[in-house]
C-alpha positions as CSV (number, residue, x, y, z in Angstrom):
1,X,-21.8,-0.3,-19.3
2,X,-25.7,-0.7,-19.4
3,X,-27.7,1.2,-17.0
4,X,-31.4,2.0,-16.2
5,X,-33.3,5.6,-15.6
6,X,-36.5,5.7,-14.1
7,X,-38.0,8.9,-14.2
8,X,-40.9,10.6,-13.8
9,X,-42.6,14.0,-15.6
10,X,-45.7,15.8,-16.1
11,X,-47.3,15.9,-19.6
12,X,-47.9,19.2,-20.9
13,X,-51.4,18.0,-22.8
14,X,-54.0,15.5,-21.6
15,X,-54.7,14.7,-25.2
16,X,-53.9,10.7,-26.1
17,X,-52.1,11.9,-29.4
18,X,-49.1,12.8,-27.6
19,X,-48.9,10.4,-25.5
20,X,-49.0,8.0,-28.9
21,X,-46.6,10.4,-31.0
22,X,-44.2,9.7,-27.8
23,X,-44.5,5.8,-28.3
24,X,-44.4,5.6,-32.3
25,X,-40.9,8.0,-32.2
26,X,-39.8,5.4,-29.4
27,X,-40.3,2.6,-30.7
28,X,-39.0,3.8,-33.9
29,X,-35.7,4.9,-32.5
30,X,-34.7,3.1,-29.8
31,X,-34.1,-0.3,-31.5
32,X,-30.9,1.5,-33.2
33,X,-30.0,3.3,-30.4
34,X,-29.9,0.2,-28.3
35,X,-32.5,1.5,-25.6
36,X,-35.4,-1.0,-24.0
37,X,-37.6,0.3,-21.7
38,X,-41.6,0.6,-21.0
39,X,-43.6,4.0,-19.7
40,X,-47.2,4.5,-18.7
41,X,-49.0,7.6,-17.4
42,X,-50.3,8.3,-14.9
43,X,-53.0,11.0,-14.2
44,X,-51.0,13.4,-16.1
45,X,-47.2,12.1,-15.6
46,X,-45.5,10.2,-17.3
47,X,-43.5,7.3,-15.4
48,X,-40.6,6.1,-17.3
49,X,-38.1,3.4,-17.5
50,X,-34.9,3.3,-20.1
51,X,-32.5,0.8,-20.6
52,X,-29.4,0.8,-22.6
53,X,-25.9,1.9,-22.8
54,X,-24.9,4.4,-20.7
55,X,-23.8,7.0,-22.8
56,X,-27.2,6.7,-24.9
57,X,-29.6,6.7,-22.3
58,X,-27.7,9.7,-20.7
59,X,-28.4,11.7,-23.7
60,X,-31.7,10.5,-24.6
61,X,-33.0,11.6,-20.8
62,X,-31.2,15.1,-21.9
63,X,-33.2,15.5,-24.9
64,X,-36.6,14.6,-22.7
65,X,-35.6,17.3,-20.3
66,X,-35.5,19.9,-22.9
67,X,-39.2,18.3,-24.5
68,X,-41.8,20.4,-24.8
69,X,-44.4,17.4,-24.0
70,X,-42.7,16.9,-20.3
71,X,-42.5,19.1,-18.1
72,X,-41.1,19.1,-14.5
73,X,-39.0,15.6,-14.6
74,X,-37.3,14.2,-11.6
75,X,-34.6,11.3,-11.9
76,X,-36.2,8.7,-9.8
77,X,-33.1,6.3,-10.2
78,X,-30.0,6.0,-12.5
79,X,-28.2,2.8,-11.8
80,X,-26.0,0.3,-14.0
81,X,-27.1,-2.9,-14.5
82,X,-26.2,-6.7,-15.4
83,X,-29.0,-7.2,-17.9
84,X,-31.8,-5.8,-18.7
85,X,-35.4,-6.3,-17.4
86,X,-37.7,-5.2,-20.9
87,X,-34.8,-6.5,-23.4
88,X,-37.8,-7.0,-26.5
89,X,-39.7,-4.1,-25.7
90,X,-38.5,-0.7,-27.5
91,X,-40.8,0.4,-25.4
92,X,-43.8,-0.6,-24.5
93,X,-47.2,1.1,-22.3
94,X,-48.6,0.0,-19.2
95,X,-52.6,-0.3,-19.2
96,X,-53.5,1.4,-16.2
97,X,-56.4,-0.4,-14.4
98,X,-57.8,-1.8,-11.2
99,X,-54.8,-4.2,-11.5
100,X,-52.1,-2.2,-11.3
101,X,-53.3,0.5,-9.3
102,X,-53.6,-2.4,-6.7
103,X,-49.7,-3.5,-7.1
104,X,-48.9,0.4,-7.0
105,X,-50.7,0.6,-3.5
106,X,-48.9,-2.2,-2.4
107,X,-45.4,-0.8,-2.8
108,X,-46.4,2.8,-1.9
109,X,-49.5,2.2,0.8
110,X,-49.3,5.4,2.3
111,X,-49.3,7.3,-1.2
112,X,-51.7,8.7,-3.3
113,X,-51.8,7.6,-7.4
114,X,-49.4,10.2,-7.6
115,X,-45.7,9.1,-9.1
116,X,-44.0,11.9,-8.1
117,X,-44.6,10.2,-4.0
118,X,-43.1,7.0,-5.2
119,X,-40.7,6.3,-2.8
120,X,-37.5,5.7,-5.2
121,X,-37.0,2.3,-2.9
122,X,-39.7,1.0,-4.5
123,X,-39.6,2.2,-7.8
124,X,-37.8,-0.7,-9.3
125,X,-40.0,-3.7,-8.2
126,X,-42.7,-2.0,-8.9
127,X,-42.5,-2.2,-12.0
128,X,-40.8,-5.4,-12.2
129,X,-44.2,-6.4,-10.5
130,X,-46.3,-4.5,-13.0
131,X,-43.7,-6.2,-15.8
132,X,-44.7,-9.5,-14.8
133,X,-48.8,-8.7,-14.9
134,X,-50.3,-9.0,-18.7
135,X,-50.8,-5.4,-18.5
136,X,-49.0,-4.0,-21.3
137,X,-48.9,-2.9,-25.2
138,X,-46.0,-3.7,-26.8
139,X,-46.7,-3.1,-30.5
């Protein structure tokens, strides 16, 4: 069964290295594990999204619990899934600009840039809308 996790954490460093160390292992592993997915941060939290088999992604979001580069994650939403939305992307990173601080405004109006106030309802086509914007590094 293939499901998604959204999640969000706080980075335990501002510093852009491991925020790139995170993407080069991920884009490294997941392929043979099967896992898609895309991330971005946000003011100091990571917001995540991971796509795969169940039993894989279950694990994998075990292993970034115990992380030293995250800190204080909460399970936005763990669902199964037909298909998945990123199937190419290992995992790619959301550019964070005027652009898509405006679509996260427009699914959380009453919220500060703050992911950890995302209301979980709207977690999913947010970033289905932020998927569809020309936003993102893949490589």
């Amino acid at each position: 069964m293939l499901i998604r996790i959204i999640y969000v954490s706080k980075a335990s460093s501002s510093l852009p290295l491991e925020l790139k160390d995170i993407l080069a292992v991920a884009r490294k592993n997941n392929p043979a594990l099967g896992v898609t997915g895309a991330m971005c941060l946000i003011d100091g939290t990571y917001l995540q999204y991971l796509e795969g088999k169940e039993a894989v992604v279950d694990v994998l979001y075990e292993k970034i619990e115990s992380d030293g580069r995250h800190s204080a994650p909460k399970l936005l939403e763990r669902r199964s899934i037909s298909e998945r939305t990123f199937p190419n992307w290992a995992m790619a990173l959301l550019t964070w600009n005027d652009e898509t601080k405006m679509l996260f405004h427009r699914f959380n109006p009453d919220t500060a840039l703050d992911a950890y106030a995302v209301d979980p309802a709207t977690i999913d086509p947010l970033i289905r809308a932020w998927a569809d914007s020309k936003n993102w590094m893949t490589v």
